[in-house]
py3Dmol code that shows the C-alpha trace and the ligand (Angstrom):
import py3Dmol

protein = """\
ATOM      1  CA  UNK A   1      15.058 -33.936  15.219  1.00  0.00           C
ATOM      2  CA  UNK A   2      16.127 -36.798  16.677  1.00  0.00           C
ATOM      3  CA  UNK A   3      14.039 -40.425  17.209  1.00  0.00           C
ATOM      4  CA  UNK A   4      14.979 -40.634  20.856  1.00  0.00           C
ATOM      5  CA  UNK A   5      13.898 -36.609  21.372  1.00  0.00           C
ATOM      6  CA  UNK A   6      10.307 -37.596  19.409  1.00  0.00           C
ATOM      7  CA  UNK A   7       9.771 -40.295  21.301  1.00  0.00           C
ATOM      8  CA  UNK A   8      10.042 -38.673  24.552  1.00  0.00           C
ATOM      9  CA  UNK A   9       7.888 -36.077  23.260  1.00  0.00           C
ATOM     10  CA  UNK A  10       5.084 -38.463  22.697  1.00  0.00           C
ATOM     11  CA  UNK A  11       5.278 -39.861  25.820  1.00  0.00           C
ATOM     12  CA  UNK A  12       4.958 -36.461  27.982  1.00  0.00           C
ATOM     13  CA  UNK A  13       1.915 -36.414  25.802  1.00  0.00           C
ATOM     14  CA  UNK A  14       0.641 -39.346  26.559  1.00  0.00           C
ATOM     15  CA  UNK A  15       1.401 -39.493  29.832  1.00  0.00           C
ATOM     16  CA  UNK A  16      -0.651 -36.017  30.034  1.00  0.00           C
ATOM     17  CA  UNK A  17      -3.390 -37.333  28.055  1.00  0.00           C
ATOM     18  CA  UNK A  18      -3.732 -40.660  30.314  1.00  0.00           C
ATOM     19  CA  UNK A  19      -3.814 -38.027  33.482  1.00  0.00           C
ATOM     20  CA  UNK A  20      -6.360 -35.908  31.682  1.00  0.00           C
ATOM     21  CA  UNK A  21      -9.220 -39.303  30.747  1.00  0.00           C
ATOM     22  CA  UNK A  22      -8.607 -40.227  34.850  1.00  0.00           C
ATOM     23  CA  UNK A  23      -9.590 -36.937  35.494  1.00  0.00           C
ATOM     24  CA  UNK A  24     -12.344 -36.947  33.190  1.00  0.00           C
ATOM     25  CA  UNK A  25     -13.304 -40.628  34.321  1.00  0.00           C
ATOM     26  CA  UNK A  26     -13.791 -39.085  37.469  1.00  0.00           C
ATOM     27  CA  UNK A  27     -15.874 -36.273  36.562  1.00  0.00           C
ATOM     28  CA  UNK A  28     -13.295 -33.647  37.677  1.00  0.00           C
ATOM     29  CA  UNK A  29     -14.659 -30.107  36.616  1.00  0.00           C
ATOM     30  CA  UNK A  30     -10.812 -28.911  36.321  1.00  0.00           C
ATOM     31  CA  UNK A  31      -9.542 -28.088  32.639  1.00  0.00           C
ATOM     32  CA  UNK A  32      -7.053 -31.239  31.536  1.00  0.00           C
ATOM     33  CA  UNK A  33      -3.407 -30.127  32.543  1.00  0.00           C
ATOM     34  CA  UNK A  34      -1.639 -28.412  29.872  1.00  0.00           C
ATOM     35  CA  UNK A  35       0.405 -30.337  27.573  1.00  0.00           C
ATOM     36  CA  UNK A  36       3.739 -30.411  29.369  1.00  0.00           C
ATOM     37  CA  UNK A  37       6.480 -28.021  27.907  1.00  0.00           C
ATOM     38  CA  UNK A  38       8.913 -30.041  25.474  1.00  0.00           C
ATOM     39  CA  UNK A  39      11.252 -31.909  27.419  1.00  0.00           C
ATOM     40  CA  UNK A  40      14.101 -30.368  25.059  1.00  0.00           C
ATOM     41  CA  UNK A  41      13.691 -27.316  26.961  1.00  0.00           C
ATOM     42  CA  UNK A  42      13.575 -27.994  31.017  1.00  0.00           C
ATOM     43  CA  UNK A  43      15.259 -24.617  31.481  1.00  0.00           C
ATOM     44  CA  UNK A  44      11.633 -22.020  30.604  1.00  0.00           C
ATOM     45  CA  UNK A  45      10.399 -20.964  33.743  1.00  0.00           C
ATOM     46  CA  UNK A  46       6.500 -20.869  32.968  1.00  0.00           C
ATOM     47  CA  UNK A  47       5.153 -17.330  32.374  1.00  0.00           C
ATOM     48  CA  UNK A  48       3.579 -15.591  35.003  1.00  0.00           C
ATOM     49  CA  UNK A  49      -0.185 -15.601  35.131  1.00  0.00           C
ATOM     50  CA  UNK A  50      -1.781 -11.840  34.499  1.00  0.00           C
ATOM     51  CA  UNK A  51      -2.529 -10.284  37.621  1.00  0.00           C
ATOM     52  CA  UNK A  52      -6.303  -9.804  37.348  1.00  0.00           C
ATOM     53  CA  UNK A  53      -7.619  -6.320  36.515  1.00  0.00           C
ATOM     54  CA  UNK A  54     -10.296  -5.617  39.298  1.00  0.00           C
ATOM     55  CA  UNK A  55     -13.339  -3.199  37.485  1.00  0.00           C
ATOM     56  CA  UNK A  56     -13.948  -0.542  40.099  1.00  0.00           C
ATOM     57  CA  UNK A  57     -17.785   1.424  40.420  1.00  0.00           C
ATOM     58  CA  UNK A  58     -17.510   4.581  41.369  1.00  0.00           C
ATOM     59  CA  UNK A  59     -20.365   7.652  39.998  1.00  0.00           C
ATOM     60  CA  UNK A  60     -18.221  10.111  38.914  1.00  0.00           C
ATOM     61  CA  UNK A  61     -20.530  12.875  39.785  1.00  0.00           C
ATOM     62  CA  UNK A  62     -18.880  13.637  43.556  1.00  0.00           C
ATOM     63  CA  UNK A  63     -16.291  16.290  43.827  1.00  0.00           C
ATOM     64  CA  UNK A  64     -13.509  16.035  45.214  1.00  0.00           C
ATOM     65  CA  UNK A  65     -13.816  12.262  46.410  1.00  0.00           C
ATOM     66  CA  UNK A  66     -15.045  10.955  42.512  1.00  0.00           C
ATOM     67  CA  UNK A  67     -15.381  13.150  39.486  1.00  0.00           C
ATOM     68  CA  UNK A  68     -14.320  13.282  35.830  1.00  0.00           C
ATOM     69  CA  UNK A  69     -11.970  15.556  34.530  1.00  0.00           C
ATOM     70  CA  UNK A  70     -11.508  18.100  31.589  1.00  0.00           C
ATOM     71  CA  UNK A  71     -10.019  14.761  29.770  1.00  0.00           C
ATOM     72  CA  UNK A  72     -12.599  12.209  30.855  1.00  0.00           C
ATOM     73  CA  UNK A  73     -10.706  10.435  32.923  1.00  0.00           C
ATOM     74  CA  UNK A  74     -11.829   9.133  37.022  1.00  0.00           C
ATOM     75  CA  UNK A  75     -10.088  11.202  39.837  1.00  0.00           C
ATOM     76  CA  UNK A  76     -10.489  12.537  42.980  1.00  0.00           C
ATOM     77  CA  UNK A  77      -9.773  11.546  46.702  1.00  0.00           C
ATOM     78  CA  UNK A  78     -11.447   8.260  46.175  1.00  0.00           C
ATOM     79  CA  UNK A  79      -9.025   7.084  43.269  1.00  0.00           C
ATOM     80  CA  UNK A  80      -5.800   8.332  45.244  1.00  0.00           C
ATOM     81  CA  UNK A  81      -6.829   6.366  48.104  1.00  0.00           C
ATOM     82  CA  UNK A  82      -8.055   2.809  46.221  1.00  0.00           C
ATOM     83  CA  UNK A  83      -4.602   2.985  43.579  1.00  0.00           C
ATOM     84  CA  UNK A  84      -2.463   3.244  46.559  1.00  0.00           C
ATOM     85  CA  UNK A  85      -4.878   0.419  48.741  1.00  0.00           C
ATOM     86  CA  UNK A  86      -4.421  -1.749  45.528  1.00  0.00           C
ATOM     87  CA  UNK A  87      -0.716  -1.079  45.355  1.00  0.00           C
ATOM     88  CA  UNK A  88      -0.229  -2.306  48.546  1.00  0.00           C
ATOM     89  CA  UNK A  89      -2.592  -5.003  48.570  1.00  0.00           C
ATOM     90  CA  UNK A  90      -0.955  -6.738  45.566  1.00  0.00           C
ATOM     91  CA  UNK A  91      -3.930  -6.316  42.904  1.00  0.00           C
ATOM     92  CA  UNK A  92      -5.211  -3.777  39.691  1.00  0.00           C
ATOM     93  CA  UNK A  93      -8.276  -1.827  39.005  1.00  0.00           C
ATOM     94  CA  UNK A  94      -9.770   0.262  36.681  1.00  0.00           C
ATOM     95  CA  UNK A  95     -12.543   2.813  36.672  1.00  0.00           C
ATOM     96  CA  UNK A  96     -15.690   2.324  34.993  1.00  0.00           C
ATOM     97  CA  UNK A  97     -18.216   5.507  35.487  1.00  0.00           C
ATOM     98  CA  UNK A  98     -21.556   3.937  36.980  1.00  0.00           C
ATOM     99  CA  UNK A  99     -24.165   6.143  37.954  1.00  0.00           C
ATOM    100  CA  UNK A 100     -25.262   5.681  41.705  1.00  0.00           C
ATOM    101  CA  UNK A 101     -28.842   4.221  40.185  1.00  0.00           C
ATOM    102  CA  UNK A 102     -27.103   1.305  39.228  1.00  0.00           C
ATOM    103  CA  UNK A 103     -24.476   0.691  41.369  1.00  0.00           C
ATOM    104  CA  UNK A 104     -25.073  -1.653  43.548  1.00  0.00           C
ATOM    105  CA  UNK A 105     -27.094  -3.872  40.916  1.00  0.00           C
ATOM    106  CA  UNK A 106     -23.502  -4.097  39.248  1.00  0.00           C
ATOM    107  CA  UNK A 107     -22.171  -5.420  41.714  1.00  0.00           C
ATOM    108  CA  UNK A 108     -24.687  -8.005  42.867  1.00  0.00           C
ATOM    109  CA  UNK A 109     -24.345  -8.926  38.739  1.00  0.00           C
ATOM    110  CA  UNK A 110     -20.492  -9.227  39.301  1.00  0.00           C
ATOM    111  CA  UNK A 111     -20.109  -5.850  36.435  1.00  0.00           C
ATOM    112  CA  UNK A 112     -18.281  -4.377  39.046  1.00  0.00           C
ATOM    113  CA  UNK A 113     -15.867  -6.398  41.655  1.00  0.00           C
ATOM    114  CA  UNK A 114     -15.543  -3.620  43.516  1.00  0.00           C
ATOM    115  CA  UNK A 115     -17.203   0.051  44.345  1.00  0.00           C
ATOM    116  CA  UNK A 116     -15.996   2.969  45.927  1.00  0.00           C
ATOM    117  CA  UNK A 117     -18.345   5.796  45.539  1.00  0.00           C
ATOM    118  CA  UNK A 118     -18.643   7.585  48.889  1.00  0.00           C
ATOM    119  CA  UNK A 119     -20.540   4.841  50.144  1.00  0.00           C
ATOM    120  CA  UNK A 120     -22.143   5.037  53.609  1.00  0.00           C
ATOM    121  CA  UNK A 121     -22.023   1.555  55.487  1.00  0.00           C
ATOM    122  CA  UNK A 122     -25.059   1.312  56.576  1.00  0.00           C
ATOM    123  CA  UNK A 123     -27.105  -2.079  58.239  1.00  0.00           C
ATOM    124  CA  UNK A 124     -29.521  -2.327  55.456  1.00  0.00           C
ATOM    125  CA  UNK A 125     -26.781  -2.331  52.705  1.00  0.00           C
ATOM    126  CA  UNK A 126     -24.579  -4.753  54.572  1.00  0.00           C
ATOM    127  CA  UNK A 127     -27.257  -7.649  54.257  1.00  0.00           C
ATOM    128  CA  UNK A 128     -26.515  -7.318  50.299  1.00  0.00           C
ATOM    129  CA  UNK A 129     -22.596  -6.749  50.253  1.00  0.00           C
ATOM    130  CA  UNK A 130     -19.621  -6.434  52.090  1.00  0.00           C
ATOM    131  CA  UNK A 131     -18.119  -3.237  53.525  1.00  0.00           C
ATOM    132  CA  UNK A 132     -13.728  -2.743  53.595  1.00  0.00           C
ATOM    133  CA  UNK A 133     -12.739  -1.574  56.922  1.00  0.00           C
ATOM    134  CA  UNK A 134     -14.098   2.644  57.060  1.00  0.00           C
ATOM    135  CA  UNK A 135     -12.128   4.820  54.982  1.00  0.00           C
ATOM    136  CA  UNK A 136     -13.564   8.131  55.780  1.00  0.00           C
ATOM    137  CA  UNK A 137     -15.891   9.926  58.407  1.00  0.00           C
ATOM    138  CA  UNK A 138     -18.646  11.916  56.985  1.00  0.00           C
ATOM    139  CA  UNK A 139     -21.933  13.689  57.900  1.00  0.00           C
ATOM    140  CA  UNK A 140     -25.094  15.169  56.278  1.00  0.00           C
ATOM    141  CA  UNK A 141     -25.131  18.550  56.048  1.00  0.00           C
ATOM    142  CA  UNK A 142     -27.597  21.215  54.718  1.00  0.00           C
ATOM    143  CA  UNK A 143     -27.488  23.786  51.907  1.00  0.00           C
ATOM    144  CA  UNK A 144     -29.816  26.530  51.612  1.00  0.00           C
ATOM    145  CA  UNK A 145     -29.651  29.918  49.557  1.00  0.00           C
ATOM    146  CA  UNK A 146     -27.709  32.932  51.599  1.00  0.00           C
ATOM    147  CA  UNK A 147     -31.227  34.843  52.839  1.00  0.00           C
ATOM    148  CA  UNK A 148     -33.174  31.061  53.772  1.00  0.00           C
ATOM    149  CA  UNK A 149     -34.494  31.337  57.597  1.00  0.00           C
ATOM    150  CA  UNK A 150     -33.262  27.325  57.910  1.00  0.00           C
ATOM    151  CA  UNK A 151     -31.732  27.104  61.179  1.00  0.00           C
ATOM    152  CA  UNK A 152     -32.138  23.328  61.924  1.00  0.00           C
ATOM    153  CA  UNK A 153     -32.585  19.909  59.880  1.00  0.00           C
ATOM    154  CA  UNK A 154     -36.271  20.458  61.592  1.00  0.00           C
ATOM    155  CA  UNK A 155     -36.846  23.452  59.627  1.00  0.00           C
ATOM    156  CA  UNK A 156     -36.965  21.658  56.518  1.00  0.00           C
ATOM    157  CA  UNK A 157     -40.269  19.166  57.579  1.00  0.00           C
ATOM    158  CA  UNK A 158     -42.583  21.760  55.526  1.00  0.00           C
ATOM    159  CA  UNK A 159     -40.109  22.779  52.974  1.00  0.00           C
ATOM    160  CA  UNK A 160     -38.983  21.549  49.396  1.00  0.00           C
ATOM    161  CA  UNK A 161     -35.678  19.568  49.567  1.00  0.00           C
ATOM    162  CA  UNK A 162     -33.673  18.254  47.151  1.00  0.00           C
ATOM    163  CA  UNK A 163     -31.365  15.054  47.308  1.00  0.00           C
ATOM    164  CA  UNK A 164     -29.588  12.047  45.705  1.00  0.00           C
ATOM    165  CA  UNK A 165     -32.044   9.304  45.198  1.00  0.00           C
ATOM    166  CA  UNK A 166     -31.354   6.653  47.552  1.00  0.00           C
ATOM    167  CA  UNK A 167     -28.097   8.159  49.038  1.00  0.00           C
ATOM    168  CA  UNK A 168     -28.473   8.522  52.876  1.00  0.00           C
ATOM    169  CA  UNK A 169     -29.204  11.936  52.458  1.00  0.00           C
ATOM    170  CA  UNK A 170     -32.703  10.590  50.668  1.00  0.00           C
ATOM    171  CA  UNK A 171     -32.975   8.158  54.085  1.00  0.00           C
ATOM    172  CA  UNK A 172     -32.808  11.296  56.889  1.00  0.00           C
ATOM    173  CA  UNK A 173     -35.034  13.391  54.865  1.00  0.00           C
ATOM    174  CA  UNK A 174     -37.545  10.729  53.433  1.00  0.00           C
ATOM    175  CA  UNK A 175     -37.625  10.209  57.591  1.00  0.00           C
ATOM    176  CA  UNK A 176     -38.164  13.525  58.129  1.00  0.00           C
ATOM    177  CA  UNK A 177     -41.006  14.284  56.478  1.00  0.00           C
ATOM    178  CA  UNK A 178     -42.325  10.560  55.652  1.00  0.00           C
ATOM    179  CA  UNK A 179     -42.213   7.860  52.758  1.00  0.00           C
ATOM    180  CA  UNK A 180     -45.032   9.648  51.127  1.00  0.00           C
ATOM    181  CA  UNK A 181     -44.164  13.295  51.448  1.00  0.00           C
ATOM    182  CA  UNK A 182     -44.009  14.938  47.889  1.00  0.00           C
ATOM    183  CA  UNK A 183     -41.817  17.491  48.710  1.00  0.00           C
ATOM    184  CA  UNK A 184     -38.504  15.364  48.731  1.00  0.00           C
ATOM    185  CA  UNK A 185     -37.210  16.267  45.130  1.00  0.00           C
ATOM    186  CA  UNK A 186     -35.196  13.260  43.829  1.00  0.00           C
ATOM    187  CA  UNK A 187     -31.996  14.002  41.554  1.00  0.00           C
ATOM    188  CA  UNK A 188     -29.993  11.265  39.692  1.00  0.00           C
ATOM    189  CA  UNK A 189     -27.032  13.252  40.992  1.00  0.00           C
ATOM    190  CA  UNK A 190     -25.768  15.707  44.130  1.00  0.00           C
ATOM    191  CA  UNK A 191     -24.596  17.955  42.035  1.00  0.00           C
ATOM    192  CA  UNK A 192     -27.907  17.997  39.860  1.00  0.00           C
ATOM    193  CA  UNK A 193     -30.180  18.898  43.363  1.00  0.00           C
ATOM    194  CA  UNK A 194     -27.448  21.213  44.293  1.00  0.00           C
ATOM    195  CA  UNK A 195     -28.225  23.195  40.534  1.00  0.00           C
ATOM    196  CA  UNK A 196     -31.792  22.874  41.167  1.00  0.00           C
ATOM    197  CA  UNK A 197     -31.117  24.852  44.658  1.00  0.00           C
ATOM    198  CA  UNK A 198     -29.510  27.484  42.976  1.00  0.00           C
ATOM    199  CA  UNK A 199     -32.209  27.474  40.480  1.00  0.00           C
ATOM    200  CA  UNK A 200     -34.224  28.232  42.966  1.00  0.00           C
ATOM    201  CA  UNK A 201     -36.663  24.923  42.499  1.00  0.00           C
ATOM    202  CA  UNK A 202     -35.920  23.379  45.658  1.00  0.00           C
ATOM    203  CA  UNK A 203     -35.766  25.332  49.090  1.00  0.00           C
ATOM    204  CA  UNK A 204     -32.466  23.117  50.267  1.00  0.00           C
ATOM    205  CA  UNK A 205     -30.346  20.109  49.788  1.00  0.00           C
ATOM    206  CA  UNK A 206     -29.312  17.181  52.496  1.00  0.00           C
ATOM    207  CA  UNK A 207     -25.989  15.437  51.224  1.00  0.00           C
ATOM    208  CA  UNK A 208     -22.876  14.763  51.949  1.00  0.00           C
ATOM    209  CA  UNK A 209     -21.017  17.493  54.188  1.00  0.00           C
ATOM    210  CA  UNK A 210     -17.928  17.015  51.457  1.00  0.00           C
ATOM    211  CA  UNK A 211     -19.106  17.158  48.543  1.00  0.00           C
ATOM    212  CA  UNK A 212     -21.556  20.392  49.915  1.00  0.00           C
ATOM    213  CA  UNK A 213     -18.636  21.907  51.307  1.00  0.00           C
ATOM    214  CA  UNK A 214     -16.481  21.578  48.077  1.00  0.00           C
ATOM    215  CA  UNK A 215     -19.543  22.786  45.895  1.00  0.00           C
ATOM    216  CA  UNK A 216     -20.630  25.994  48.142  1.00  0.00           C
ATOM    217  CA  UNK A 217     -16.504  26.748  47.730  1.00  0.00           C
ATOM    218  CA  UNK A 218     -16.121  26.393  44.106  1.00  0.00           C
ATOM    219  CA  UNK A 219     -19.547  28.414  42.997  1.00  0.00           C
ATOM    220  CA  UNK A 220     -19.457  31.045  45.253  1.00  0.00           C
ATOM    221  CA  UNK A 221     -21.723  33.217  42.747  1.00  0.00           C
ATOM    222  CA  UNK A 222     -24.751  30.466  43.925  1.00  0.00           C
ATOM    223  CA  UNK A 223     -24.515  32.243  46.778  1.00  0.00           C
ATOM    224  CA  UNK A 224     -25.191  29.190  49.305  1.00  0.00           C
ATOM    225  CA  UNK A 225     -24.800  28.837  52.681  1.00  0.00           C
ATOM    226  CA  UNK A 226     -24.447  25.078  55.085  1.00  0.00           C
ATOM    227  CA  UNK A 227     -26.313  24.351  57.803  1.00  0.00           C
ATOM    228  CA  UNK A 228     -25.570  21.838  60.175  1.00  0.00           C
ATOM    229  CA  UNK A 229     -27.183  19.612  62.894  1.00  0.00           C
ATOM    230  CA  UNK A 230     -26.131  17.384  65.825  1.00  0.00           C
ATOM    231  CA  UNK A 231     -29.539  15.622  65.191  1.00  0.00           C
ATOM    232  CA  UNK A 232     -27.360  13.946  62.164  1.00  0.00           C
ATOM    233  CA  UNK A 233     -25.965  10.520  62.931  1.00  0.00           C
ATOM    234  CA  UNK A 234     -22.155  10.248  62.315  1.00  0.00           C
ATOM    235  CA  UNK A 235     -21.400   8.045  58.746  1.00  0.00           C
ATOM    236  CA  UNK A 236     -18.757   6.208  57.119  1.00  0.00           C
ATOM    237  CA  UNK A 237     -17.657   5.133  53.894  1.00  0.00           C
ATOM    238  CA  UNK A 238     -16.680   1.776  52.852  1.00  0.00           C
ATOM    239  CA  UNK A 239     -15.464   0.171  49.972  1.00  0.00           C
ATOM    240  CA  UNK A 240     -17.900  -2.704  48.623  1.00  0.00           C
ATOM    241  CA  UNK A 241     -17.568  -5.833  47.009  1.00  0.00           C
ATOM    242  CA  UNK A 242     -19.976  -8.474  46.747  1.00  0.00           C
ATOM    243  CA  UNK A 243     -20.923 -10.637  49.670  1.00  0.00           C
ATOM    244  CA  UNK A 244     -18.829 -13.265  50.118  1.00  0.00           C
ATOM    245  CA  UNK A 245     -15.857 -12.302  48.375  1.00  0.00           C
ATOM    246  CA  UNK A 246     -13.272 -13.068  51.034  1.00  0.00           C
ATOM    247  CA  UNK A 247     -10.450 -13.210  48.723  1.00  0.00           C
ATOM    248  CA  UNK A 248     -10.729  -9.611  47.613  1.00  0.00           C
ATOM    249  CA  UNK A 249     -12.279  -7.839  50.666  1.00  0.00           C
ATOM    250  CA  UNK A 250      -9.055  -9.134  52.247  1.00  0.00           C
ATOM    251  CA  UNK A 251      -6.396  -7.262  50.023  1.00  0.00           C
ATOM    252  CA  UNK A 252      -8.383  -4.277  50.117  1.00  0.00           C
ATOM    253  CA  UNK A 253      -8.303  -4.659  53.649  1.00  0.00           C
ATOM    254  CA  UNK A 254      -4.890  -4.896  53.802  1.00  0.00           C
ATOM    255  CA  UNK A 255      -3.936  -1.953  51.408  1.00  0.00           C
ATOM    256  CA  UNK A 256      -6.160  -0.053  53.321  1.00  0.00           C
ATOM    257  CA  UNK A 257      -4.286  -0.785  57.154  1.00  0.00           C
ATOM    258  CA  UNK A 258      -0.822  -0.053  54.973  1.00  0.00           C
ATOM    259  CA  UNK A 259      -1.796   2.931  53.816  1.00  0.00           C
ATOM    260  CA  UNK A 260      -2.618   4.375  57.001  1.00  0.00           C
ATOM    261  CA  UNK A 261       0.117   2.867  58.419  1.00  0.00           C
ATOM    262  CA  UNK A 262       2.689   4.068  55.940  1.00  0.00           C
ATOM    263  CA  UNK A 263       1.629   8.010  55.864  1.00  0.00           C
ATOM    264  CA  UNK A 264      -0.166   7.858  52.071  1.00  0.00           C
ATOM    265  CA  UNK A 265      -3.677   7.960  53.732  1.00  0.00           C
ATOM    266  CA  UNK A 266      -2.461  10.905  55.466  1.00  0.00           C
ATOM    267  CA  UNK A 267      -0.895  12.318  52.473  1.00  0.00           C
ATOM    268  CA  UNK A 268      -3.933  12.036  50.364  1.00  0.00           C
ATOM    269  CA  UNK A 269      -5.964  13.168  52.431  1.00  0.00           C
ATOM    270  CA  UNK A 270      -4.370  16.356  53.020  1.00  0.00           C
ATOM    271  CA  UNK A 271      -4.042  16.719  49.243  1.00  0.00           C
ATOM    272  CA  UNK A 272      -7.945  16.860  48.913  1.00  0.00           C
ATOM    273  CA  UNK A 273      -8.575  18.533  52.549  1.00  0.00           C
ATOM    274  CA  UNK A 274      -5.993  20.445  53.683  1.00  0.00           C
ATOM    275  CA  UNK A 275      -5.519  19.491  57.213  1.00  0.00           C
ATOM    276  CA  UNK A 276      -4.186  15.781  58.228  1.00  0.00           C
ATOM    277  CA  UNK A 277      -5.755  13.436  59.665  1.00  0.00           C
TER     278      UNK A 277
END
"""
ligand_1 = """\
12
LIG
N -22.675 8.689 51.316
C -23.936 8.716 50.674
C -24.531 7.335 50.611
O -23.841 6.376 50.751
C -23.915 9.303 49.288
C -22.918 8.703 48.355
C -23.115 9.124 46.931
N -21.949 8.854 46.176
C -21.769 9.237 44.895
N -20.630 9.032 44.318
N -22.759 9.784 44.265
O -25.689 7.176 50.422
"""
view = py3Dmol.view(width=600, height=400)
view.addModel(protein, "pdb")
view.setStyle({"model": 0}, {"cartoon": {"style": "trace"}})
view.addModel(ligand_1, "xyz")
view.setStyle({"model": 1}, {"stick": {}})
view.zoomTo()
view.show()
């Protein structure tokens, strides 16, 4: 190696150091630069930082838009949708199971950057996170055994009805028949309170009109039937992220208004639903 080439080395070095004890003088909270790249080799182009890895929230327990399959792994309607959104919006996720209990404490805790989980927007939640622009329209609906008399979401003020705790389902029927009513039969999951229908320890289920809809189809031998009611308010789901994050809520945004525009929302949805949209 040659004196001259040492030298200069040294002084990048130093030169870096002396930029590095200003910054600390001034009580800068940035890292010191990195040392500067030998000046023997000018040509490197500097590698590319990662592209972060977003950790997506999503309980897996809600066929077709979220559910776990014979191998373990996250899919559904919900995962179609956000890999294409991230596509287009320039970013990466992965799926981390997180039961609806939990979910939104994750994300306050920053365990999860994002969710999507079938998640109503709804006033209350919005003072806690923020909601993407709506993804999907959705609607409680009821599901009773084949021979129940339920006509009406009134019909079920005396009755014993099973739901996903603190899923909007748990809000319209806790409202229904009042905060302290005992016969609104909490389940960790929809598909759990759906079970205990066919069981026969509940006398019917509020939830989701999808997710009822795609259960009554694929056990017919539970022998359920839906009821539904104009009386239910019209909902729709949102992705969240934690309040304040800009940055983020603004690709997903962006995927999102691609999507649509470019046909894949259409596509995807008709993969899960049939019909387009
Ligand atoms: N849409 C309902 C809500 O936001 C239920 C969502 C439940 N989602 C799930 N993956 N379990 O309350």
């Amino acid at each position: 190696m040659s004196t001259t080439l040492t030298t200069r080395r040294f002084l990048t070095h130093a030169a870096a150091l002396a930029a590095a004890l200003v910054l600390a003088a001034c009580g800068k909270q940035e890292p010191p630069p990195a040392p500067a790249a030998p000046a023997a080799a000018p040509a490197a182009a500097p590698a590319p930082a990662p592209a972060k890895v977003y950790t997506v929230g999503t309980d897996a327990a809600y066929a077709p838009f979220e559910l776990q399959n014979e191998k373990g792994e996250i899919v559904g309607f919900s995962v179609d949708l956000l890999n294409a959104v991230a596509a287009k919006g320039g970013f990466q996720v992965k799926y981390v199971n997180t039961p609806w209990e939990g979910i939104f404490n994750a994300l306050q805790q920053g365990d999860r950057d994002l969710l999507i989980s079938s998640i109503t927007i709804t006033d209350e939640r919005k003072q806690t996170m923020d909601f993407s622009a709506p993804y999907f329209d959705a609607v409680q609906l009821i599901a009773v055994k084949d021979g129940s008399k339920v006509a009406k979401f009134d019909d079920l003020k005396t009755l014993k009805v099973g739901v996903q705790t603190g899923t909007t389902g748990d809000d319209v029927v806790t409202k229904l028949q009042g905060k302290n009513s005992t016969l609104v039969k909490r389940f960790e999951s929809t598909p759990l309170a759906l079970k205990e229908l066919e069981a026969g320890g509940v006398d019917a289920v509020v939830a989701d009109n999808g997710v009822v809809i795609n259960y009554v189809a694929n056990n017919t031998a539970a022998k359920f039937r839906t009821v539904s009611d104009s009386a239910f308010a019209p909902e729709q789901y949102g992705i969240a992220v934690k309040k304040g994050n800009a940055e983020l809520l603004d690709k997903i945004n962006k995927g999102l208004a691609d999507v649509r525009a470019d046909g894949t929302y259409q596509q995807v949805y008709a993969k899960y639903f049939g019909a387009t949209k």
